[in-house]
C-alpha positions as CSV (number, residue, x, y, z in Angstrom):
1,X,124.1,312.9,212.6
2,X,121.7,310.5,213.9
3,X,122.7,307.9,211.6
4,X,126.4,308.1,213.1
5,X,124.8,308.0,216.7
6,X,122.9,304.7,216.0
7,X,126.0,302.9,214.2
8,X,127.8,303.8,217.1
9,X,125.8,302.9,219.4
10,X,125.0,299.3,217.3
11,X,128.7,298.4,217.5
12,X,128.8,299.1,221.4
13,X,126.0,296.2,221.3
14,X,127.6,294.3,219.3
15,X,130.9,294.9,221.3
16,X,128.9,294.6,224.8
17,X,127.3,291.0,223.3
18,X,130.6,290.1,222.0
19,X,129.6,289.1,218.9
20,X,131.6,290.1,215.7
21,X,130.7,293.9,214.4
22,X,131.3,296.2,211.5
23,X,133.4,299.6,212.0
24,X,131.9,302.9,210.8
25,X,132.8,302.3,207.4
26,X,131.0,298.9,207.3
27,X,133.9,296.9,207.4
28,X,134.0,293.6,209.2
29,X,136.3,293.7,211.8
30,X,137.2,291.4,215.2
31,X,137.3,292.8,218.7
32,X,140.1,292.1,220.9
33,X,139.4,293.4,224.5
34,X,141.0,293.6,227.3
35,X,140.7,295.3,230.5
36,X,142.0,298.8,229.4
37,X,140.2,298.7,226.0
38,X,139.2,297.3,223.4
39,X,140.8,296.6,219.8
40,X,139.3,296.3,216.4
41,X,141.3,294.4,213.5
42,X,139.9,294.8,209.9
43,X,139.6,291.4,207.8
44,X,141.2,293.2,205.0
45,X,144.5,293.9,207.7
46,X,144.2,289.7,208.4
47,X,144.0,289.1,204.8
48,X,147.1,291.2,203.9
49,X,149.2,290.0,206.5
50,X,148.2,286.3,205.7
51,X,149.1,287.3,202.1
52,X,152.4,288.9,202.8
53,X,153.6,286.2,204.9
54,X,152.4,283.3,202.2
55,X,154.6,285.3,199.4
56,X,157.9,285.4,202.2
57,X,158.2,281.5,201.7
58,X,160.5,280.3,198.6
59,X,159.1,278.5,196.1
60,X,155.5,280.4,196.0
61,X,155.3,282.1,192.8
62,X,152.3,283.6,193.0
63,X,149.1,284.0,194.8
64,X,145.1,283.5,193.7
65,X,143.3,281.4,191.5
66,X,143.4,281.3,187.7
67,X,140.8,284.3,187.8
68,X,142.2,286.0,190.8
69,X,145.6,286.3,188.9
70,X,144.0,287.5,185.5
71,X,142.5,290.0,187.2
72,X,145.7,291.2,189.7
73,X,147.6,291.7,186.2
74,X,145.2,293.6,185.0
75,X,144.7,295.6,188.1
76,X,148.7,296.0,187.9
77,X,149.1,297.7,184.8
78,X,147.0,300.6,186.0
79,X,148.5,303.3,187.0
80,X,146.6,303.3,190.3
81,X,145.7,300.7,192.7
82,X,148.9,298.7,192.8
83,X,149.5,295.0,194.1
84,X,147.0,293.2,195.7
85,X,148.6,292.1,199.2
86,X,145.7,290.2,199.8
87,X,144.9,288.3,196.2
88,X,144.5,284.4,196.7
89,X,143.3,285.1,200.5
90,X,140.3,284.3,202.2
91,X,139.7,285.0,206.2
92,X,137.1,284.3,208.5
93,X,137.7,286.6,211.5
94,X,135.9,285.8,215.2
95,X,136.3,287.6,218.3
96,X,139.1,285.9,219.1
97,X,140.2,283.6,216.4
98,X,140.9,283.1,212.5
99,X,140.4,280.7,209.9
100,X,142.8,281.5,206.6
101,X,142.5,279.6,202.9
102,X,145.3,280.6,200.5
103,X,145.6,279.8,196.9
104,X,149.3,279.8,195.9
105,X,150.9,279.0,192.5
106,X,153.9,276.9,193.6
107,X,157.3,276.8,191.5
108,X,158.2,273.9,189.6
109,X,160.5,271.5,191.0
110,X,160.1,272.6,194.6
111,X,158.7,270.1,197.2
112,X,154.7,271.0,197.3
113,X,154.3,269.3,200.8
114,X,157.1,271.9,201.9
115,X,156.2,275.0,200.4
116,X,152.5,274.5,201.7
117,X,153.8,273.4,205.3
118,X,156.1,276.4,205.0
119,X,153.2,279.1,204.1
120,X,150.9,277.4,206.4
121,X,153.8,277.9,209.6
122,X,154.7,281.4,208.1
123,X,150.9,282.4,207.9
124,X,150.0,281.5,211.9
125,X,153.2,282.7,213.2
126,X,152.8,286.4,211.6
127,X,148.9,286.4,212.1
128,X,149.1,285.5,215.5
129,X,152.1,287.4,216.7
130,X,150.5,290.8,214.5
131,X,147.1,290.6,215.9
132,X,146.9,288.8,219.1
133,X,144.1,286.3,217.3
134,X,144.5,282.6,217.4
135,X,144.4,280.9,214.0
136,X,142.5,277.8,213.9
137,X,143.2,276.4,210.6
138,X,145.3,278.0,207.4
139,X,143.9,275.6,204.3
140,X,146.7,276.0,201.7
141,X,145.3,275.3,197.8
142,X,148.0,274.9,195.2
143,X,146.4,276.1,192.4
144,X,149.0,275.8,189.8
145,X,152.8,274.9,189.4
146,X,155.0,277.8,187.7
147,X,157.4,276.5,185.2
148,X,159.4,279.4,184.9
149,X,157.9,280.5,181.1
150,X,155.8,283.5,181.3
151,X,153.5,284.6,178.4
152,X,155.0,287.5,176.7
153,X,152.7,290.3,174.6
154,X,156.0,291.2,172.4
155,X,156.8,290.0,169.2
156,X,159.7,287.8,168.5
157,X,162.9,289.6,167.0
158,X,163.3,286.8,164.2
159,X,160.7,284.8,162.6
């Protein structure tokens, strides 16, 4: 019971100082306040709407690097868990500002300078009009180009 007083009453510091604080659960978050409240926005929340709004742009395949994507298919053939919104995201949440770095697989033959200007618009538009932060910067990595043949654990009919 103490311990839940004290956090509480670290993050109304934090909040009072305005510096960047951690929720209850220890999860980074950024304060928006105003002059009826206050609102707290998760990183993970940035990350998956940065993520969501990368994958809504044609000719991004897939998201994360090399490792990243191992792992998410992997993670996907569990039966719990599910997709990883956020895979091939990174944020850096302020008060009241964000810096995003995506890592995207682009599609073969699609224009790279397009598809990365396209996730980078996409990205600020639906982070900024979601959240109310104002994103500085959204670095967009292409980390591989899709060529349309996926990898396939089954055995060929005919040999």
């Amino acid at each position: 019971m103490a311990q839940a007083t004290e956090e509480r009453e670290t993050t109304a510091q934090g909040i009072a100082s305005g510096s960047e604080t951690r929720n209850l659960q220890g999860r980074q978050s950024s304060e928006l306040v105003g002059d009826k409240g206050r609102t707290a926005i998760a990183d993970s929340v940035v990350a998956k709407i940065a993520g969501i709004a990368a994958r809504e742009i044609p000719g991004v395949h897939k998201m994360g690097s090399g490792g990243a994507r191992a792992f998410g298919a992997i993670r996907d053939r569990l039966p719990v868990g599910g997709e990883g919104l956020a895979q091939g995201i990174k944020v850096e949440v302020g008060k009241k500002e964000a810096a995003i770095d995506a890592d995207v697989v682009v599609e073969y033959g699609m224009s790279i300078v397009d598809v990365t200007q396209g996730v980078r618009r996409n990205v600020i538009d639906r982070v900024e009009g979601m959240t109310g932060l104002d994103v500085k910067e959204v670095n967009v990595y292409v980390d591989d180009i899709w060529t349309g043949e996926e990898k396939s654990d089954e055995q060929p009919r005919v040999s």
